[in-house]
N, C-alpha and C positions, 0 to 999 in steps of 0.2 A: 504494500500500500504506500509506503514512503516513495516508491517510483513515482506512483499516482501524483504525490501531493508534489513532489520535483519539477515534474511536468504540465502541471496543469496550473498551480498555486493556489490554487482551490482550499478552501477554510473546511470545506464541508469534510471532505480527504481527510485532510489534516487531522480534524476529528476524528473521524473513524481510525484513523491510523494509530490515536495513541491511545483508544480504547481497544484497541485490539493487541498492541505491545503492552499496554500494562498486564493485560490479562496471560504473559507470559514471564513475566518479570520473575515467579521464583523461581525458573528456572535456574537461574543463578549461581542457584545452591545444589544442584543438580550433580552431584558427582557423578552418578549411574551412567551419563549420556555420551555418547562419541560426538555428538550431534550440536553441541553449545554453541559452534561457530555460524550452521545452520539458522538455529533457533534466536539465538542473543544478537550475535554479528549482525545480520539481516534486519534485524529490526531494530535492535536500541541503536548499533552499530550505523544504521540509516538514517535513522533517526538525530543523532546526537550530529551526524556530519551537516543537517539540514538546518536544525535548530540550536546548537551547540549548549544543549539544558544541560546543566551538571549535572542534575541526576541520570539522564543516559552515560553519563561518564563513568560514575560511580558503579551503573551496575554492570557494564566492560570490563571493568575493572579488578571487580568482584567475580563477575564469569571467570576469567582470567586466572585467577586466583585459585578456584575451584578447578578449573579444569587441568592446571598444573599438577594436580596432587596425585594422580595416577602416574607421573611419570617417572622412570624406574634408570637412575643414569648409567647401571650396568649395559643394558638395552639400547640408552639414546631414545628411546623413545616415551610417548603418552600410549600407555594402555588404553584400548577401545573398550573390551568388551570383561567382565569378569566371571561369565556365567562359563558355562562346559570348563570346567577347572580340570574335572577328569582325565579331558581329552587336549586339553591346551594349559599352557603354564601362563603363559602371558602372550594376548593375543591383541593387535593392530591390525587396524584396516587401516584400505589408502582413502578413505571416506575421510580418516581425521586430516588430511592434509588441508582440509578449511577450515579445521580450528588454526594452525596456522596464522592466518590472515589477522583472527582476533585475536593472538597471542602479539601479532606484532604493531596492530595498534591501539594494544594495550600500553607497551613500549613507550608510544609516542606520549602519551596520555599521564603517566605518573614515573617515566625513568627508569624503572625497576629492570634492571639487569638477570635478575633470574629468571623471568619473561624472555628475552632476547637467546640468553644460554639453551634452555629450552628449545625454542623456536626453530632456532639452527640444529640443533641437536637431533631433534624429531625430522625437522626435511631433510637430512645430511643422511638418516639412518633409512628413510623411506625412498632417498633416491638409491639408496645402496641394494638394498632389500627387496623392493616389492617390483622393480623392473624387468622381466625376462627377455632374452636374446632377442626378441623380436619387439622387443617395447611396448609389446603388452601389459598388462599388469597384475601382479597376484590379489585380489581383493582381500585376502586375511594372510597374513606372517604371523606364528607361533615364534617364540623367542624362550629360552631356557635365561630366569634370572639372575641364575649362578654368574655363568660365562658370558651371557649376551648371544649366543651363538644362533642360527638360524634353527630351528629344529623341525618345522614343517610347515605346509604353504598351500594356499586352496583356494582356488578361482571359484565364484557361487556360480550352484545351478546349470541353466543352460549354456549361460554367456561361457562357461569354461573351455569351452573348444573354440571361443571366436577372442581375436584381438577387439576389445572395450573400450571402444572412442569414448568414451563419458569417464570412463575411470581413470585414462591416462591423461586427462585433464586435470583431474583429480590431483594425481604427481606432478604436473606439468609445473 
């Protein structure tokens, strides 16, 4: 909706837009989600570039914050997902390469250097990791915490026999 209001400047938008962004705000606190950069970025993340409200800053910020905490520096990377433990030790998709974007204009926002470390760290290990011979790309990397070492890798569903134009955007 924040394209809308971009575009058009329209009040009525604008409205809707930040009844519809509040109604996503605790996501914030959200540690379970791979998806923050989605969720937060896109909205408060739009929102805050249009209207520069503190309070969109803050809750960037606070995303930010949150969404660092999965990340495991044996690895280099932010943990995606923590369910199938059984079958996976620590598992990443290249889906998180758009938190990313809100890890690093969090950066701009309050300084914090452990944002940035991060940041690089996680796309340094997703360009190493999730790209195969053909530039494809592995949709989940299993990582062993110990060592960091690759331990298995799994393209979803159907897409697994085809090169994933949406995914290697993804990485891109």
């Amino acid at each position: 909706m924040w394209y809308l209001v971009e575009l058009t400047k329209n009040e009525k938008w604008k409205t809707e837009a930040q009844k519809f962004t509040a109604k996503i705000e605790q996501e914030k606190l959200n540690g379970k989600t791979h998806d923050m950069g989605f969720k937060i970025y896109n909205s408060f993340g739009n929102s805050y570039r249009l209207t520069k409200n503190n309070h969109d800053r803050e809750v960037i910020i606070q995303s930010a914050k949150t969404l660092v905490i999965p990340f495991n520096p044996m690895v280099g990377a932010i943990r995606s997902w923590d369910h199938n433990a059984d079958k996976w030790d620590f598992i990443v998709i290249i889906d998180n390469m758009l938190n990313v974007e809100l890890l690093f204009e969090a950066i701009k926002l309050n300084a914090n250097s452990t944002f940035y470390k991060i940041a690089v760290s996680h796309y340094n290990t997703t360009l190493k990791n999730h790209f195969r011979p053909d530039f494809s790309t592995w949709h989940v990397i299993g990582y062993n915490t110990i060592t960091g070492a690759v331990e298995k890798n799994h393209a979803s569903g159907f897409f697994r026999f085809f090169n994933v134009g949406s995914w290697n955007g993804l990485g891109a």
